[in-house]
CHARMM-style PDB file with segment names, atoms N, HN, CA, C and O in Angstrom:
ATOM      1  N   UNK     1      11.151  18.709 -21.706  1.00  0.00      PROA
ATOM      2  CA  UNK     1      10.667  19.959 -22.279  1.00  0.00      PROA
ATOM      3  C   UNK     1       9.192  19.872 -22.633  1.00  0.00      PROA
ATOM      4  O   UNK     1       8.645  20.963 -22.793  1.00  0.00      PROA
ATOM      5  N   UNK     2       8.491  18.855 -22.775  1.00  0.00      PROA
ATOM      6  HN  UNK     2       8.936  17.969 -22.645  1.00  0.00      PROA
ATOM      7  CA  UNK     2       7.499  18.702 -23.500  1.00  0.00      PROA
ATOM      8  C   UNK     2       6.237  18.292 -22.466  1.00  0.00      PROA
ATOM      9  O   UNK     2       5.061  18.263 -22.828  1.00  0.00      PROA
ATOM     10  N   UNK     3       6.752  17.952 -20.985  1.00  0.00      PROA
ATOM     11  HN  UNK     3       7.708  17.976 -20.690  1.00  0.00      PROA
ATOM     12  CA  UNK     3       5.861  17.618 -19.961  1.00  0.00      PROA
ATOM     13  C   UNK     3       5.698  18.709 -19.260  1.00  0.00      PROA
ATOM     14  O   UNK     3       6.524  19.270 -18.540  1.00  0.00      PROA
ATOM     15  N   UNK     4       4.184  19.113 -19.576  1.00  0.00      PROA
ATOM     16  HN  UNK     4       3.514  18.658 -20.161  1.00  0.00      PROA
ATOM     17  CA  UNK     4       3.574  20.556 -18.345  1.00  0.00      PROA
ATOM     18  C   UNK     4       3.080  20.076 -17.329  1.00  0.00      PROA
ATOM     19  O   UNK     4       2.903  20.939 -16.469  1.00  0.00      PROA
ATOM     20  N   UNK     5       2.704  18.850 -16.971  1.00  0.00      PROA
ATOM     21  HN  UNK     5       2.848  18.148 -17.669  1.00  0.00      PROA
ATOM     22  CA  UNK     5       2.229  18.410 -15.423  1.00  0.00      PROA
ATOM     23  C   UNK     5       3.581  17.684 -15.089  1.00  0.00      PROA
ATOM     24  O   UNK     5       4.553  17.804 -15.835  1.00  0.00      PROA
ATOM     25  N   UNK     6       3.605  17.090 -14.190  1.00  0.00      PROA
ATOM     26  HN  UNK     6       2.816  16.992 -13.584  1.00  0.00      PROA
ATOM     27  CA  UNK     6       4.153  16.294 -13.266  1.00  0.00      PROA
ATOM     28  C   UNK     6       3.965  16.105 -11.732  1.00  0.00      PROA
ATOM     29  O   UNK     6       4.033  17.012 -10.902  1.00  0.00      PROA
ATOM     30  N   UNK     7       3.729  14.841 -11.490  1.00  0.00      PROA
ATOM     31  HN  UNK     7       3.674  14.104 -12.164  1.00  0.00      PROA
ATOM     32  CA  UNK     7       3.835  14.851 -10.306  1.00  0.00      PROA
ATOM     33  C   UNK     7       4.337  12.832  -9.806  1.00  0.00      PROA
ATOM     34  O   UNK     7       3.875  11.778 -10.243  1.00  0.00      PROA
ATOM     35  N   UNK     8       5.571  13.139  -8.622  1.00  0.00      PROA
ATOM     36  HN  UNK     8       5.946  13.995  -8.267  1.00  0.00      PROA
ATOM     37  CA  UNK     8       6.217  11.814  -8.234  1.00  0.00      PROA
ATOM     38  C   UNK     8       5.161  11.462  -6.343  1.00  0.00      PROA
ATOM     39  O   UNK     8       5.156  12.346  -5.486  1.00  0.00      PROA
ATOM     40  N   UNK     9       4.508  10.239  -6.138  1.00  0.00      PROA
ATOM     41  HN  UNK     9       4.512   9.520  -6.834  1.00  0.00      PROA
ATOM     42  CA  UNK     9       4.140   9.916  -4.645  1.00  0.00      PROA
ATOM     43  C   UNK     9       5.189   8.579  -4.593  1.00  0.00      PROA
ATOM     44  O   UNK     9       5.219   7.879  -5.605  1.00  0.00      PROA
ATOM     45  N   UNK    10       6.177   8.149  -3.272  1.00  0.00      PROA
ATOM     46  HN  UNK    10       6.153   8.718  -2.449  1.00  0.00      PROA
ATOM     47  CA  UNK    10       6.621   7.596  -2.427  1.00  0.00      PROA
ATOM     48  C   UNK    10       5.333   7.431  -1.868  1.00  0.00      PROA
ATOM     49  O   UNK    10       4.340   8.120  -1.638  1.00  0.00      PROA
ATOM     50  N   UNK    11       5.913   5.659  -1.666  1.00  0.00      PROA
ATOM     51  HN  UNK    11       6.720   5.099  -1.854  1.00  0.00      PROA
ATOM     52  CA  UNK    11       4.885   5.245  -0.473  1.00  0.00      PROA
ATOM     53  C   UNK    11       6.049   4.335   0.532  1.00  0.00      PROA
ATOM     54  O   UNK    11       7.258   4.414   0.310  1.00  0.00      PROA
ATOM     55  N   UNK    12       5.471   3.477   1.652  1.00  0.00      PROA
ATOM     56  HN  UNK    12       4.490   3.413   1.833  1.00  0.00      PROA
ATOM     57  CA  UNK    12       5.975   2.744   2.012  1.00  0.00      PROA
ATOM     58  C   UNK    12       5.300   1.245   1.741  1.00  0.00      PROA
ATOM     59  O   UNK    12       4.143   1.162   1.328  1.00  0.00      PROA
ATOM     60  N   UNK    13       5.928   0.338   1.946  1.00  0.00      PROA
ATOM     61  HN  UNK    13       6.868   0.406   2.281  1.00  0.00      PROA
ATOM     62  CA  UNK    13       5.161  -0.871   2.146  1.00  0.00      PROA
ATOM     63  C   UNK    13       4.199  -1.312   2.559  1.00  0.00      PROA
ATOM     64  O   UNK    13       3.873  -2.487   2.391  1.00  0.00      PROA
ATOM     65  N   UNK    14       3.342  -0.215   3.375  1.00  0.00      PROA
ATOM     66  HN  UNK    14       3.607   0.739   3.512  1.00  0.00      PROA
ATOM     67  CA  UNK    14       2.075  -0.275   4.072  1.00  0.00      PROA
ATOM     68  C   UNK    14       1.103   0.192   3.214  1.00  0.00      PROA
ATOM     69  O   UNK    14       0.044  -0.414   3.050  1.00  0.00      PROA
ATOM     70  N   UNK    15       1.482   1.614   2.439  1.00  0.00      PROA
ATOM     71  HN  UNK    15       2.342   2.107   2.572  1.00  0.00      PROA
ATOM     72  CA  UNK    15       0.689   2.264   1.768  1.00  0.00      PROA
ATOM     73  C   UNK    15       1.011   3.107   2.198  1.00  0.00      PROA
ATOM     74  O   UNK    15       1.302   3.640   1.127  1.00  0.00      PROA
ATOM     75  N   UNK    16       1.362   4.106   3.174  1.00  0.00      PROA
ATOM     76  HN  UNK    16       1.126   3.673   4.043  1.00  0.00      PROA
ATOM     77  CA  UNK    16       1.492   5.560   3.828  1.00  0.00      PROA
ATOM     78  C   UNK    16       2.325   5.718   2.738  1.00  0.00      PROA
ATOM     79  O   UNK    16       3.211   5.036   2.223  1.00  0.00      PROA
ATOM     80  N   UNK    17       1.549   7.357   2.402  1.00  0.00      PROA
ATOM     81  HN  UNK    17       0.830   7.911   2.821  1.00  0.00      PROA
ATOM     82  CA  UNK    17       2.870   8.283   1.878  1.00  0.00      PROA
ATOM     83  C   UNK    17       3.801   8.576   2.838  1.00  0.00      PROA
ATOM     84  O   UNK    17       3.905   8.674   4.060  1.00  0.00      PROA
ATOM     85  N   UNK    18       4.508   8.690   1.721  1.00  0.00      PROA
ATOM     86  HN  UNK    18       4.423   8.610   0.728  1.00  0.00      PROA
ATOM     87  CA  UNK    18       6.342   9.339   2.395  1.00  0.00      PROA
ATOM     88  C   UNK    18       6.678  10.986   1.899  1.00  0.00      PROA
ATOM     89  O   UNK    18       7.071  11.963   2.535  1.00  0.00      PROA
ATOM     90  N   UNK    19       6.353  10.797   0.575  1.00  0.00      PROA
ATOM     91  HN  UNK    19       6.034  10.003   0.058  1.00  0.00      PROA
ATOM     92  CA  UNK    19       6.683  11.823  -0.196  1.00  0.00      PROA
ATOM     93  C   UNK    19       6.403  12.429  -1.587  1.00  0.00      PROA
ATOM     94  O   UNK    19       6.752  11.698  -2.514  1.00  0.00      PROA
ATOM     95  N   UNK    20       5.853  13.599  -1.929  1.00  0.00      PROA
ATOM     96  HN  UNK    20       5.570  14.193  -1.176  1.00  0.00      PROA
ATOM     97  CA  UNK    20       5.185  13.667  -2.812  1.00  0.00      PROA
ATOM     98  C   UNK    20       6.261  15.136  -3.514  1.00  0.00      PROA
ATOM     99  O   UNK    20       7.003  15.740  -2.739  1.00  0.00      PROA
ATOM    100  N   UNK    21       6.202  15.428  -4.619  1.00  0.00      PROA
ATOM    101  HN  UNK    21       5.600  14.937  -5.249  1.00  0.00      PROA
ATOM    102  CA  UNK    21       6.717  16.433  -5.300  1.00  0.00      PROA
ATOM    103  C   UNK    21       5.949  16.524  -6.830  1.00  0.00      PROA
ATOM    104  O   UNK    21       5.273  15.677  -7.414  1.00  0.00      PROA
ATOM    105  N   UNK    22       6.235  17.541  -7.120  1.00  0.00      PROA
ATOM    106  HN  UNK    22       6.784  18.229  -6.646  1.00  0.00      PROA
ATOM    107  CA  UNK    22       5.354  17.605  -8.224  1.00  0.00      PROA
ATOM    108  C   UNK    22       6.540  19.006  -9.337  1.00  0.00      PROA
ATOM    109  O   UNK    22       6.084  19.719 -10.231  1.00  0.00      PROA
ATOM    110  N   UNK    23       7.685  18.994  -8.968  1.00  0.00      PROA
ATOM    111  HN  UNK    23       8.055  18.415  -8.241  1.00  0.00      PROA
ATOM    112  CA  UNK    23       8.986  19.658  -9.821  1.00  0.00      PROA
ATOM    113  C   UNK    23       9.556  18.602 -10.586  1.00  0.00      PROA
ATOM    114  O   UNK    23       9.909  17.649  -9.892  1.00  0.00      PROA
ATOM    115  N   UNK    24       9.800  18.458 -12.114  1.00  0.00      PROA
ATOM    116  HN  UNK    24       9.513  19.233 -12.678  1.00  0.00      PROA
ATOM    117  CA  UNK    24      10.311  16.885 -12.384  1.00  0.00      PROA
ATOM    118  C   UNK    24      11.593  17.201 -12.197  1.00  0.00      PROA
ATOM    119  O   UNK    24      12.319  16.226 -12.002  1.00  0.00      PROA
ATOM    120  N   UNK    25      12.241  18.519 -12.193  1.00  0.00      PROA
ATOM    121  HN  UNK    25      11.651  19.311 -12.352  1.00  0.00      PROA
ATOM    122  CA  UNK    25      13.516  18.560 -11.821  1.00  0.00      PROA
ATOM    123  C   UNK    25      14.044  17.859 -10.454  1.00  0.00      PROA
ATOM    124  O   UNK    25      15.118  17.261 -10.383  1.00  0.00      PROA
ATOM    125  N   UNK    26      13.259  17.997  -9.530  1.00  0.00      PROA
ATOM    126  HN  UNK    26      12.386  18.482  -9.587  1.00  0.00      PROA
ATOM    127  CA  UNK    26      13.974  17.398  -8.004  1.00  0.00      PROA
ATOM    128  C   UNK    26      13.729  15.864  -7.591  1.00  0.00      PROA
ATOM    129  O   UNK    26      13.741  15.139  -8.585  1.00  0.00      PROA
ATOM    130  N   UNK    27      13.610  15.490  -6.928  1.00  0.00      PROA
ATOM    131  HN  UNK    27      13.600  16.080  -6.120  1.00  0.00      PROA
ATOM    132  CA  UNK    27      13.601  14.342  -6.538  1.00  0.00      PROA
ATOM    133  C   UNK    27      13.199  14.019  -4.898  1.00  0.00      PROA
ATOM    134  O   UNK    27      12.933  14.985  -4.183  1.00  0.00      PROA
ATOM    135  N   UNK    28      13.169  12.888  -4.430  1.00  0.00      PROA
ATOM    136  HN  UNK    28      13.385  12.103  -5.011  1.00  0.00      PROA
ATOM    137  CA  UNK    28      13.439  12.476  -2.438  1.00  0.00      PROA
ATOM    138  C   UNK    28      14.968  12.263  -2.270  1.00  0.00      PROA
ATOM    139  O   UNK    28      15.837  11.751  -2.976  1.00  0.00      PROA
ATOM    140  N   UNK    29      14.951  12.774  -1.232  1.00  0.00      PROA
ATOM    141  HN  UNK    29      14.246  13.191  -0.658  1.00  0.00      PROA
ATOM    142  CA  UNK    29      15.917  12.812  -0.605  1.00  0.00      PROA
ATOM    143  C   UNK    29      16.287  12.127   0.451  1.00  0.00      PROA
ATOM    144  O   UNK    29      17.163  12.473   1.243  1.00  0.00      PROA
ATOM    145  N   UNK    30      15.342  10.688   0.519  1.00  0.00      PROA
ATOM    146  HN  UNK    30      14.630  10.407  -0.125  1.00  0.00      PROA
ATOM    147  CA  UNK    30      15.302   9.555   1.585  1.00  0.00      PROA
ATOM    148  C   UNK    30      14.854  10.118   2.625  1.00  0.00      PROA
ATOM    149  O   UNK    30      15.265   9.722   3.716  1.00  0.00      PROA
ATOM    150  N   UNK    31      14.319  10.714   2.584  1.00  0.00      PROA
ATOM    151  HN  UNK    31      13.985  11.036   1.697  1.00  0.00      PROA
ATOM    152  CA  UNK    31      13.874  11.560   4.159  1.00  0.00      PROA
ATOM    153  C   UNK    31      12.121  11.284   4.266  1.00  0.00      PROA
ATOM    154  O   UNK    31      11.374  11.128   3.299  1.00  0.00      PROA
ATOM    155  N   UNK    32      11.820  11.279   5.379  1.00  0.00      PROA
ATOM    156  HN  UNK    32      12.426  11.406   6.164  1.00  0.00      PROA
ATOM    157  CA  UNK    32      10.073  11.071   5.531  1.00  0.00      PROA
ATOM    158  C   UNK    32       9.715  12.294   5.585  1.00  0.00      PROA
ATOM    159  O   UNK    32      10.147  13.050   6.455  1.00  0.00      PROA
ATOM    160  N   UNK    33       8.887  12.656   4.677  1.00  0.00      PROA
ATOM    161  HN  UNK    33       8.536  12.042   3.970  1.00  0.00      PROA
ATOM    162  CA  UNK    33       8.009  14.181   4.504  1.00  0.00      PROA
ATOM    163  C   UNK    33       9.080  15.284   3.907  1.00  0.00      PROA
ATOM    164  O   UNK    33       8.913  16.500   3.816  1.00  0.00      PROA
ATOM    165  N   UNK    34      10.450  14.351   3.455  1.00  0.00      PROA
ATOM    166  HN  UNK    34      10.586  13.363   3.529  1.00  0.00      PROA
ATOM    167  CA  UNK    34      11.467  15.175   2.751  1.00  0.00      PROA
ATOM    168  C   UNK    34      12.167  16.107   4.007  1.00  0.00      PROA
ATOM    169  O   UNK    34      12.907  17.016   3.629  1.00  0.00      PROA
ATOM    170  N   UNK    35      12.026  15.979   5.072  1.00  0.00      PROA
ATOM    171  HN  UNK    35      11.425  15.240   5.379  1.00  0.00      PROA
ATOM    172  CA  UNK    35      12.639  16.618   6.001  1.00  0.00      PROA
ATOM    173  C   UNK    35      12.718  15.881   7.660  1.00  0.00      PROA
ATOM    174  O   UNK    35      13.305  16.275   8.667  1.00  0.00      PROA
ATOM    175  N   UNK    36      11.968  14.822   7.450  1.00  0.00      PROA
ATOM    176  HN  UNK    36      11.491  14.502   6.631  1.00  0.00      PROA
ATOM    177  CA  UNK    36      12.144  14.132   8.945  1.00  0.00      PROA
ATOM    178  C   UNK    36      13.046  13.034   9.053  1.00  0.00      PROA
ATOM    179  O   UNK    36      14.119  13.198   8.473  1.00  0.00      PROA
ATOM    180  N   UNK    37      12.915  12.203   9.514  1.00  0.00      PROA
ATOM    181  HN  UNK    37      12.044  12.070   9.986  1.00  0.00      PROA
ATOM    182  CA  UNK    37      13.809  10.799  10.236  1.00  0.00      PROA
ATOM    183  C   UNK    37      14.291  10.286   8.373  1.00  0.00      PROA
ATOM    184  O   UNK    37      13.708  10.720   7.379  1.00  0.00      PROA
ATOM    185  N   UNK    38      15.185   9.533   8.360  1.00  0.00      PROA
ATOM    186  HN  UNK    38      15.659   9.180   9.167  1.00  0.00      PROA
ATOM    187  CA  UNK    38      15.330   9.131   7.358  1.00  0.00      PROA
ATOM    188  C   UNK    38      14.520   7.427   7.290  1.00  0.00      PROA
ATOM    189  O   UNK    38      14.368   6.741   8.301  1.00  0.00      PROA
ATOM    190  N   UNK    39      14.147   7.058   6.096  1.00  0.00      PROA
ATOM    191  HN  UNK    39      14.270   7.615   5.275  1.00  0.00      PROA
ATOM    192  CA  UNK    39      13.595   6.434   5.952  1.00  0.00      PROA
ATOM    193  C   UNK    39      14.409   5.040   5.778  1.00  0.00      PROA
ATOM    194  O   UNK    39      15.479   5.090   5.172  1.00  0.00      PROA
ATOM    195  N   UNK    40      13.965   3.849   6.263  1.00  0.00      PROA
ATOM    196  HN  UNK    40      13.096   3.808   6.755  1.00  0.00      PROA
ATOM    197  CA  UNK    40      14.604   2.806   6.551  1.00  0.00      PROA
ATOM    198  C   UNK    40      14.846   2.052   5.387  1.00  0.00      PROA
ATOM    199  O   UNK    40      14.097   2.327   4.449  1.00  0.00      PROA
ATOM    200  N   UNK    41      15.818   1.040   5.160  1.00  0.00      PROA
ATOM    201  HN  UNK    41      16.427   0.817   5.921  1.00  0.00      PROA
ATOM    202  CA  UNK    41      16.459   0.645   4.154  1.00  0.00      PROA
ATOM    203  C   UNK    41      15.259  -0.179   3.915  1.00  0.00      PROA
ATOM    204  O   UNK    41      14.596  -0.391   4.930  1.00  0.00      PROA
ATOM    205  N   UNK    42      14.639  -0.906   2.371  1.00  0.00      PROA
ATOM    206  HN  UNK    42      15.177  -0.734   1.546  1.00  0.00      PROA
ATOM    207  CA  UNK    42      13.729  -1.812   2.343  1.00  0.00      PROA
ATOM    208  C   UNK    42      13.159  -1.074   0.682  1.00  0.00      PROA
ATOM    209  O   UNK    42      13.633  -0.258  -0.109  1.00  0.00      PROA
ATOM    210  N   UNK    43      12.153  -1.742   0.744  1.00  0.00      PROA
ATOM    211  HN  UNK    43      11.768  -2.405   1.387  1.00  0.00      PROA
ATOM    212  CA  UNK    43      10.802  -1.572  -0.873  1.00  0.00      PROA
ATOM    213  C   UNK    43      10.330  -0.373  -0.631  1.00  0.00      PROA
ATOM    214  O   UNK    43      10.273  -0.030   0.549  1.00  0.00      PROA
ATOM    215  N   UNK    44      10.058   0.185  -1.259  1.00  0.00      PROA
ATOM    216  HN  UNK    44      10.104  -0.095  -2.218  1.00  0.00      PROA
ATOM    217  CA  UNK    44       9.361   1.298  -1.335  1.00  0.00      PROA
ATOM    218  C   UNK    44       8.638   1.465  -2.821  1.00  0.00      PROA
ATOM    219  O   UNK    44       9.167   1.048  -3.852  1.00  0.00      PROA
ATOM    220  N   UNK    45       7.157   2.239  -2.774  1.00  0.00      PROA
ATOM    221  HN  UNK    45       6.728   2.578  -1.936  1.00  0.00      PROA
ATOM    222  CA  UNK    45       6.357   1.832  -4.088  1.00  0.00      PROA
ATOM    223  C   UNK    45       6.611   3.724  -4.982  1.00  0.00      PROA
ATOM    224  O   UNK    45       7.296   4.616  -4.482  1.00  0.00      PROA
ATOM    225  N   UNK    46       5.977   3.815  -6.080  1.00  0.00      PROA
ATOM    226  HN  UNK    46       5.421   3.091  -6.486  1.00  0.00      PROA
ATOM    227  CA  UNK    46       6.608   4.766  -6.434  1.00  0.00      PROA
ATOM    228  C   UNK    46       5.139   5.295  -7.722  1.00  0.00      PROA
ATOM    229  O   UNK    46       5.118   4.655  -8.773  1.00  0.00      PROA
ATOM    230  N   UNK    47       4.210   6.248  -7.551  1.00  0.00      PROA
ATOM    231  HN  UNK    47       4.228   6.769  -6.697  1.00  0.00      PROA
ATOM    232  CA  UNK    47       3.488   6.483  -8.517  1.00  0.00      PROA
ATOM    233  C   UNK    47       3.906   7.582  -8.916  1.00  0.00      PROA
ATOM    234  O   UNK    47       4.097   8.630  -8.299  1.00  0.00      PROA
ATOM    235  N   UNK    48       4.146   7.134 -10.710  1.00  0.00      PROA
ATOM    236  HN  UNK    48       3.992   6.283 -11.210  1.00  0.00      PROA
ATOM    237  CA  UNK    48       4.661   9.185 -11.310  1.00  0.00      PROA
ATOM    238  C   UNK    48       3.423   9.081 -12.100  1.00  0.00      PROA
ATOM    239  O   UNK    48       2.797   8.026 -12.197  1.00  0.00      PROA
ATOM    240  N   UNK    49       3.024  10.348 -12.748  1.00  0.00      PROA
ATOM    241  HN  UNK    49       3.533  11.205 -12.669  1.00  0.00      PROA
ATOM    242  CA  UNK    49       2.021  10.704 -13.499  1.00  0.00      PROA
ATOM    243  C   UNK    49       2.228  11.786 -13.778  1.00  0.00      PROA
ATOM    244  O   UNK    49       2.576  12.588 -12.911  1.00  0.00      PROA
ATOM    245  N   UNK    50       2.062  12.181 -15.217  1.00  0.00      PROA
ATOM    246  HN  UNK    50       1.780  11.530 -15.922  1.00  0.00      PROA
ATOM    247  CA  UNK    50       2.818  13.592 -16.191  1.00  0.00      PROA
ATOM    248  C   UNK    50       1.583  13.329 -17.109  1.00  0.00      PROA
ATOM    249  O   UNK    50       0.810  12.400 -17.344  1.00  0.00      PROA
ATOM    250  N   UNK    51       1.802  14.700 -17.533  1.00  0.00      PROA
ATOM    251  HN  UNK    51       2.429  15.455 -17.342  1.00  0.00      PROA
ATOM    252  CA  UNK    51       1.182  15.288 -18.841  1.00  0.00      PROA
ATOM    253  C   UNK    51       1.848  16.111 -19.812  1.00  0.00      PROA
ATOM    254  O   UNK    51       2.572  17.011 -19.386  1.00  0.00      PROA
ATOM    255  N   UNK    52       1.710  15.932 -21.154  1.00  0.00      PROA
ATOM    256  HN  UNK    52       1.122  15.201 -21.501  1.00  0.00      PROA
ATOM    257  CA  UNK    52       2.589  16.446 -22.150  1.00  0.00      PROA
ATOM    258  C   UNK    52       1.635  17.700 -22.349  1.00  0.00      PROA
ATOM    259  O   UNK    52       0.485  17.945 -21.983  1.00  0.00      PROA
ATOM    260  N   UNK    53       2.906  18.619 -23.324  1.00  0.00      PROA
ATOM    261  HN  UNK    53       3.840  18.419 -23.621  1.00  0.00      PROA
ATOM    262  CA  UNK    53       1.679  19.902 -24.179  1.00  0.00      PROA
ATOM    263  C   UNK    53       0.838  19.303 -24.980  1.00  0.00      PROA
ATOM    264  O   UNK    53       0.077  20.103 -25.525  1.00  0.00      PROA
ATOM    265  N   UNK    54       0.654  18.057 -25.304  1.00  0.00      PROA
ATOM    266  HN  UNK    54       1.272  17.407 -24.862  1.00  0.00      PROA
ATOM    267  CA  UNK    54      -0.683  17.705 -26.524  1.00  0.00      PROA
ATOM    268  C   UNK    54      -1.509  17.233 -25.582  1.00  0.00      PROA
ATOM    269  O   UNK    54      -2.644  17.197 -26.056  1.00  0.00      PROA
ATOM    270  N   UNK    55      -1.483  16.846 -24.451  1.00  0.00      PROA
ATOM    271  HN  UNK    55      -0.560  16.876 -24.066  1.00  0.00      PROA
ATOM    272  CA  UNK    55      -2.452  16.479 -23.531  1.00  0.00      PROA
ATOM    273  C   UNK    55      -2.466  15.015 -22.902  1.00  0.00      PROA
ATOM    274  O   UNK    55      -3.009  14.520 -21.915  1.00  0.00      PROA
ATOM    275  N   UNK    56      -1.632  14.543 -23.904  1.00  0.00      PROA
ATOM    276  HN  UNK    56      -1.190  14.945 -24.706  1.00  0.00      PROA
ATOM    277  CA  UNK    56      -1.420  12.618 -23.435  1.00  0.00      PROA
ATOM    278  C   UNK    56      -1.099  12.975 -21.944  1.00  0.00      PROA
ATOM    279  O   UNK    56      -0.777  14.030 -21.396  1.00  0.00      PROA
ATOM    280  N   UNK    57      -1.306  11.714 -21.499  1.00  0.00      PROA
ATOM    281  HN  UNK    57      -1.567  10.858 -21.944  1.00  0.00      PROA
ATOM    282  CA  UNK    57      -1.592  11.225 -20.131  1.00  0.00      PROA
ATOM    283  C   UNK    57      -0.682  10.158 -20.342  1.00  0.00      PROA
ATOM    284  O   UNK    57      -0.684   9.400 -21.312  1.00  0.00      PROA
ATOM    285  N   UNK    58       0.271  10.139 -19.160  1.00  0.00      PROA
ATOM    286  HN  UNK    58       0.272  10.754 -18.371  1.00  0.00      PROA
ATOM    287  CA  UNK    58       1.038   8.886 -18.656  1.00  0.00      PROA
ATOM    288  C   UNK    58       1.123   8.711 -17.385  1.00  0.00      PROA
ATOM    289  O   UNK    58       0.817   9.661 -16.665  1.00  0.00      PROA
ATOM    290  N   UNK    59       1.636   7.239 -16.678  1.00  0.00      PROA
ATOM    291  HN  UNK    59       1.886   6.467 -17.262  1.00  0.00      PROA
ATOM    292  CA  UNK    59       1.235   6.962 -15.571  1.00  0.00      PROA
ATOM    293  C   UNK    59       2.415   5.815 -15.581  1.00  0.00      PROA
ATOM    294  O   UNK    59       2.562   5.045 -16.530  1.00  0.00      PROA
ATOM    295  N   UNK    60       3.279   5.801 -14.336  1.00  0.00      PROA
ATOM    296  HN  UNK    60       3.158   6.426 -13.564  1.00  0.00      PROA
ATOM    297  CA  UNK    60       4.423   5.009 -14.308  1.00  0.00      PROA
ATOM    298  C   UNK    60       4.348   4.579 -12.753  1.00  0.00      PROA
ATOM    299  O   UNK    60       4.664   5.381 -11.875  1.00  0.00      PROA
ATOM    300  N   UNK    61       3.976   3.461 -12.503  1.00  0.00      PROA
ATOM    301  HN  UNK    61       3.718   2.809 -13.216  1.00  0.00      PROA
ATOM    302  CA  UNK    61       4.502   2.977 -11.039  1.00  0.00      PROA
ATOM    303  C   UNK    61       5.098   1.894 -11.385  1.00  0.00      PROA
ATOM    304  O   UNK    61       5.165   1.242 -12.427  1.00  0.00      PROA
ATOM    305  N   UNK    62       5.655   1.774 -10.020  1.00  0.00      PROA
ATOM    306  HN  UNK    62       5.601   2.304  -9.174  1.00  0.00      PROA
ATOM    307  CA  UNK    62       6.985   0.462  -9.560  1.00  0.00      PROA
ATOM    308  C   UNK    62       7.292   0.618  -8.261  1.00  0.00      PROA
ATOM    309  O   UNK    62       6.601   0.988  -7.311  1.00  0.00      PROA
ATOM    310  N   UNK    63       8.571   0.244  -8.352  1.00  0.00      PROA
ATOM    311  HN  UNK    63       9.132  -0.057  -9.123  1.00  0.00      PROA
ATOM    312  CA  UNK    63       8.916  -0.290  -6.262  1.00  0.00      PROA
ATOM    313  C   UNK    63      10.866   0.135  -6.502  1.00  0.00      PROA
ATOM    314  O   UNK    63      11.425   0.360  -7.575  1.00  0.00      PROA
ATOM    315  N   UNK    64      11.272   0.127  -5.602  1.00  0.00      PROA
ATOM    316  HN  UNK    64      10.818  -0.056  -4.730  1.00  0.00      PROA
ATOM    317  CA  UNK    64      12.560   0.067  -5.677  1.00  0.00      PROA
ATOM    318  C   UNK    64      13.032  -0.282  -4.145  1.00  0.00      PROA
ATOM    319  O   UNK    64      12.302  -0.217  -3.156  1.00  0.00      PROA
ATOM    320  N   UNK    65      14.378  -0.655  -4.164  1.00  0.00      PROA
ATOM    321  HN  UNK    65      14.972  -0.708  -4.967  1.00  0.00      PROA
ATOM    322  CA  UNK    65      15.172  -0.512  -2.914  1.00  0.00      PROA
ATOM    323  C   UNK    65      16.046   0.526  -2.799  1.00  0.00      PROA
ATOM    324  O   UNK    65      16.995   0.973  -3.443  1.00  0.00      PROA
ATOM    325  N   UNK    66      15.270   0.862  -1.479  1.00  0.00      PROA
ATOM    326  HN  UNK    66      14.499   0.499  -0.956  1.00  0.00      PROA
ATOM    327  CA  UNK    66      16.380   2.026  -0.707  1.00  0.00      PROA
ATOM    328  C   UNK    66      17.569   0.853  -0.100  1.00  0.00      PROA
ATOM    329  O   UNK    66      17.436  -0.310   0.281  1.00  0.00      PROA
ATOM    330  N   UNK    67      18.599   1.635  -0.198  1.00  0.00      PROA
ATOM    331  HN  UNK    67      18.707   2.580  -0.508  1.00  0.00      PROA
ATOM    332  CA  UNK    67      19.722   0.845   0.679  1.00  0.00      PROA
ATOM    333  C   UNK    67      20.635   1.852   1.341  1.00  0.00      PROA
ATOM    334  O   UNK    67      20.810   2.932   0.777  1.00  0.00      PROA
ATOM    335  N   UNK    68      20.923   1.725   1.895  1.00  0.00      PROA
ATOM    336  HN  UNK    68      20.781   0.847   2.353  1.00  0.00      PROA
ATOM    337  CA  UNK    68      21.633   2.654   3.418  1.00  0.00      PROA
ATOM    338  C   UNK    68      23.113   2.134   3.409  1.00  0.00      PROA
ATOM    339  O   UNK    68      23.235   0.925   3.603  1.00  0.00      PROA
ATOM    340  N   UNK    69      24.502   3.023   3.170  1.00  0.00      PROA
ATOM    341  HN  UNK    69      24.403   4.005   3.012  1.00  0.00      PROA
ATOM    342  CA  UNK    69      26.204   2.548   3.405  1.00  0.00      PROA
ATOM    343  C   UNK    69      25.853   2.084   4.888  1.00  0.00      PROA
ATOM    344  O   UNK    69      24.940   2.607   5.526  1.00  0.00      PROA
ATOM    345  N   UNK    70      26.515   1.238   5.298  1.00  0.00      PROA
ATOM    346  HN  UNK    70      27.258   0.813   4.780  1.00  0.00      PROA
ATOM    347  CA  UNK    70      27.414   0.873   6.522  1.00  0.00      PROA
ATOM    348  C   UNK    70      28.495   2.237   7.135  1.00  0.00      PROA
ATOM    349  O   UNK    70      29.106   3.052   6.443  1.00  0.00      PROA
ATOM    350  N   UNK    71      28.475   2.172   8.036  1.00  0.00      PROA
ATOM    351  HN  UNK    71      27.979   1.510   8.598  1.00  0.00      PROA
ATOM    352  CA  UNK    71      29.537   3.653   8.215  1.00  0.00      PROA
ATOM    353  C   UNK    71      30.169   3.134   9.373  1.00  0.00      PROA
ATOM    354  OT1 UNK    71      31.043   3.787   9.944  1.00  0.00      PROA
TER     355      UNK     71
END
């Protein structure tokens, strides 16, 4: 309730973006550009950055693993 900016960048392991959004409601959807090939199981890097109504500034990166079921 209290964050008026937001914005999430996906990268890959190279550095290329993947995916960017800036709704804190939604999210990726493992997809490249959120609508192409799906993106391969592995690290992926992750910069968020928000702003509150008083004006603070925050800044959150990290990495995670995508992982893909067997089917």
């Amino acid at each position: 309730k209290a964050i008026v900016e937001f914005k999430c960048i996906i990268f890959n392991r190279w550095g290329k973006k993947l995916y960017e959004w800036d709704d804190i409601t939604k999210g990726w959807n493992g997809k490249i550009n959120g609508n192409g090939a799906d993106a391969s199981p592995g690290v992926y890097y992750y910069v968020v950055t928000a702003k509150d109504k008083k004006g603070k500034d925050y800044e959150q990166k990290g990495y995670f693993y995508l992982l893909k079921e067997k089917k």
